[in-house]
C-alpha positions in Angstrom: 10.5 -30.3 -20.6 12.3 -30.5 -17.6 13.6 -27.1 -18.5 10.0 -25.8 -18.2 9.1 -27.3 -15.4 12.4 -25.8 -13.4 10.7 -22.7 -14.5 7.5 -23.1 -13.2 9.2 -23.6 -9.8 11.2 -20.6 -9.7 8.2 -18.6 -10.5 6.5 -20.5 -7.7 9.0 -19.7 -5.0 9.3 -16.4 -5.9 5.7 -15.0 -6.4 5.5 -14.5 -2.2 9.1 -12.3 -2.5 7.3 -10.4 -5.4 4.5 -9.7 -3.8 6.2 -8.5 -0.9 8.4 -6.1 -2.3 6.0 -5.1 -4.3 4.2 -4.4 -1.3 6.7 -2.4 0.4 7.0 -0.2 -2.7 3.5 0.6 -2.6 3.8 1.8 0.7 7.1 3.6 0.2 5.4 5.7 -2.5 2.2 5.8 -0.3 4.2 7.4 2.4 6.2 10.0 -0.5 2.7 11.0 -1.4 1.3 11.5 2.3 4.6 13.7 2.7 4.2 15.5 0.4 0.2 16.6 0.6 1.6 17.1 4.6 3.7 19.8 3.0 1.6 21.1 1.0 -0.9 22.0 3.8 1.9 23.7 6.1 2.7 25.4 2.9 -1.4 26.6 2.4 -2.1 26.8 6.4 -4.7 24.0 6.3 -4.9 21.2 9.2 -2.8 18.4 8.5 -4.4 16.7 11.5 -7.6 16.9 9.6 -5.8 15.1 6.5 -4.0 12.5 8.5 -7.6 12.1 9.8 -9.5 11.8 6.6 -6.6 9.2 5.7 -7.4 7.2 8.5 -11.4 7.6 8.3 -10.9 6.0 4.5 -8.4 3.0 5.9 -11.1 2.3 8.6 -13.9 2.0 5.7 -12.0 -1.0 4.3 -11.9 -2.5 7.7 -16.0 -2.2 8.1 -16.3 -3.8 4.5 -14.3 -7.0 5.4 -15.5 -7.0 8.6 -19.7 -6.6 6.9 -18.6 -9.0 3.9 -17.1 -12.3 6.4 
């Protein structure tokens, strides 16, 4: 029993670390992606300011729906 319980705590303290590299992988592979579509426009001569905008437009819109849903 006790052996269970020593497991329960170890999954408890270590949830937030999870959760926080999992986090920072997201956002390593976020920015990979990002890169990548940014070459891919120099490549095809279309405006990566109007990506990079259009990135930030849809990150605003989850903004104005926590900010409508509180």
């Amino acid at each position: 029993m006790a052996k269970a319980d020593s497991a329960v705590i170890i999954d408890t303290n270590c949830a937030p670390s999870l959760n926080r590299l999992a986090r920072e992988q997201m956002k390593l592979k976020l920015m990979q992606d990002i890169r990548t579509d940014l070459i891919v426009c120099e490549i095809e001569g279309w405006s990566k300011m109007e990506y990079l905008n259009e990135l930030k437009e849809l990150i605003d819109g989850f903004f104005e729906q926590t900010e409508r849903s509180e």
